[in-house]
C-alpha positions in Angstrom: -63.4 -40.7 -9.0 -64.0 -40.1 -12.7 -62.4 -36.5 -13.7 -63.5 -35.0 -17.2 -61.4 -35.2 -20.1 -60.1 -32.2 -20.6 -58.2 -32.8 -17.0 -56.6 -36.1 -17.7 -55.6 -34.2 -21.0 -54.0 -31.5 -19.2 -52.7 -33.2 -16.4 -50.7 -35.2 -18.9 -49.5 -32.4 -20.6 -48.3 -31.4 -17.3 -46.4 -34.4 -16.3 -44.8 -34.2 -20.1 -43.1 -30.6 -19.4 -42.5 -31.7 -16.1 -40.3 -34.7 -17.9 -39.0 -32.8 -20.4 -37.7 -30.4 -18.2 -35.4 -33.1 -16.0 -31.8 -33.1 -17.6 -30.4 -36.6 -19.4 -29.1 -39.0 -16.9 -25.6 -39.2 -17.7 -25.5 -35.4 -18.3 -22.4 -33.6 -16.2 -22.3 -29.7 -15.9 -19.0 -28.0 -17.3 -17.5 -24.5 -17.5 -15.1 -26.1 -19.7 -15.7 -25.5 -23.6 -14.5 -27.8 -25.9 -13.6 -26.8 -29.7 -15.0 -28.5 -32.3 -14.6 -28.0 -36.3 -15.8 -24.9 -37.1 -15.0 -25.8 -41.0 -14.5 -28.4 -43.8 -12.9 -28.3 -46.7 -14.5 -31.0 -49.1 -13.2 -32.3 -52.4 -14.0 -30.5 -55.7 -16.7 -32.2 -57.8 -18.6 -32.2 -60.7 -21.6 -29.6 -60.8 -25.1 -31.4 -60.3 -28.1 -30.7 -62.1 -31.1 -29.6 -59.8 -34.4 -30.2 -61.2 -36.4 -27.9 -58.1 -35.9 -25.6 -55.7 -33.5 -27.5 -52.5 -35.6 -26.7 -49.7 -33.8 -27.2 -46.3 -35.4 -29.7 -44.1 -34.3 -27.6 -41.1 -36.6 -24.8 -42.3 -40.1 -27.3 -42.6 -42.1 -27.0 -39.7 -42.8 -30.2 -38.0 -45.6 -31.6 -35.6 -45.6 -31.8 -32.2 -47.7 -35.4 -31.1 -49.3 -34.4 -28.0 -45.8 -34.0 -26.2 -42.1 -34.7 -27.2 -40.0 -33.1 -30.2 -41.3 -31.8 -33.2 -41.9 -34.8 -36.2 -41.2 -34.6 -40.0 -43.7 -36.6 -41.8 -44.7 -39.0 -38.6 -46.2 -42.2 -39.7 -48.8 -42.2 -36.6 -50.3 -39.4 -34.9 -52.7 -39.5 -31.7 -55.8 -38.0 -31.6 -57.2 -38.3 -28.1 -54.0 -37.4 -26.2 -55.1 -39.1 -22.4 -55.9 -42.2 -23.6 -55.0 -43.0 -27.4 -58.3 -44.4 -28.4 -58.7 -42.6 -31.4 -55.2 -42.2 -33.6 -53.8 -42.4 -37.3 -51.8 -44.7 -38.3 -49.7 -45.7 -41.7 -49.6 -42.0 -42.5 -48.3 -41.5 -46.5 -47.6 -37.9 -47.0 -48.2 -36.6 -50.0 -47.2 -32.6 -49.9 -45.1 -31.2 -46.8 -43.9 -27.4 -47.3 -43.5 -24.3 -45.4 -47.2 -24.0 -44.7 -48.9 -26.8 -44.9 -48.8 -31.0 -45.3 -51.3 -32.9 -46.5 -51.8 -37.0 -46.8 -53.9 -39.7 -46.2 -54.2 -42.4 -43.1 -56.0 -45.1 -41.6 -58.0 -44.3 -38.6 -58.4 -46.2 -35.9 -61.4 -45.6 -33.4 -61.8 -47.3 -29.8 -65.8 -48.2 -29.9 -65.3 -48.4 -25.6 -67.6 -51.4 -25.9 -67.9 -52.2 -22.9 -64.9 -50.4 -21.6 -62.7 -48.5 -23.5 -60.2 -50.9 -22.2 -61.9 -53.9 -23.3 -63.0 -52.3 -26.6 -62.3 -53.0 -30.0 -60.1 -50.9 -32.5 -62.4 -49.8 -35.3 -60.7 -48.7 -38.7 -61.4 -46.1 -41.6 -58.6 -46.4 -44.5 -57.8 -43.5 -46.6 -59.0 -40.6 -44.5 -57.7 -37.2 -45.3 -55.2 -35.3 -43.1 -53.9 -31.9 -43.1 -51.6 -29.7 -41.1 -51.4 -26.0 -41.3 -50.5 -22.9 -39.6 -46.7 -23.0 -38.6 -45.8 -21.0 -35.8 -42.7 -20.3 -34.2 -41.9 -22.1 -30.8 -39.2 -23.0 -28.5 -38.7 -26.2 -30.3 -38.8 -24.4 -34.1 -41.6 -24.0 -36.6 -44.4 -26.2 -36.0 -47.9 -26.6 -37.7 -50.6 -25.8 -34.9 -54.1 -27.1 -36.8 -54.5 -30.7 -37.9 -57.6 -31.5 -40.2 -59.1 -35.0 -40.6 -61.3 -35.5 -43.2 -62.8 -31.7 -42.9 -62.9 -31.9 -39.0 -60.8 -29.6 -36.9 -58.9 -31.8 -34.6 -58.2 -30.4 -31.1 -55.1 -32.0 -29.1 
């Protein structure tokens, strides 16, 4: 029975909350807290010159690869969640900041010639990504649109 794509899409983002939501292995319950430092005192030094504004890497939304943890800067992001035949690869980022990233990628295409599983990888260098729109989520800030080369990209 073939089912359309948008069902194998979703019934894999199913199975991945289902994962995710199964505790670690080797994980053991405990009412008992332990302490741990709650301060350091470090060494003085020597003042350093900054040359920008520090920007906390903690505060940078990330991007969320069809399912799993939130990314800074992934080198390789899928495009066609269910199967993988159409994905970026050797990402360089040029600009990531609070609202957007941008960067350029190789594509590689599945032609499904004859099969998709007996197709050939076609590639397309330098193509134009973008991310944008944080939002908030249960796993921080993360950008919800992706752009390639003009196209909206729907995961």
């Amino acid at each position: 029975m073939i089912f359309p794509r948008h069902t194998r899409a979703l019934s894999i983002l199913g199975l991945g909350v289902l994962i995710s939501a199964c505790s670690p292995p080797n994980e053991q319950p405990s009412d008992l807290k332990v302490d741990t430092a709650t301060e350091f005192v470090a060494a003085p030094t020597s003042p350093a010159r900054v040359t920008g504004t520090p920007v906390d890497p903690a505060s940078l939304p990330g991007f969320i690869d069809c399912v799993g943890s939130p990314e800074l800067r992934p080198g390789r992001l899928a495009l066609a969640c269910a199967d993988n035949n159409d994905r970026l690869i050797d990402i360089t980022w040029d600009e990531w900041t609070a609202s957007s990233a941008s960067g350029t990628a190789t594509r590689e295409t599945n032609d499904c010639d004859p099969s998709c599983a007996r197709g050939t990888f076609e590639r397309t260098r330098g193509v134009e990504v973008e991310l944008s729109e944080p939002v908030h989520s249960p796993q921080g800030l993360v950008f919800t649109r992706l752009v390639v080369d003009g196209d909206d990209i729907i995961l």
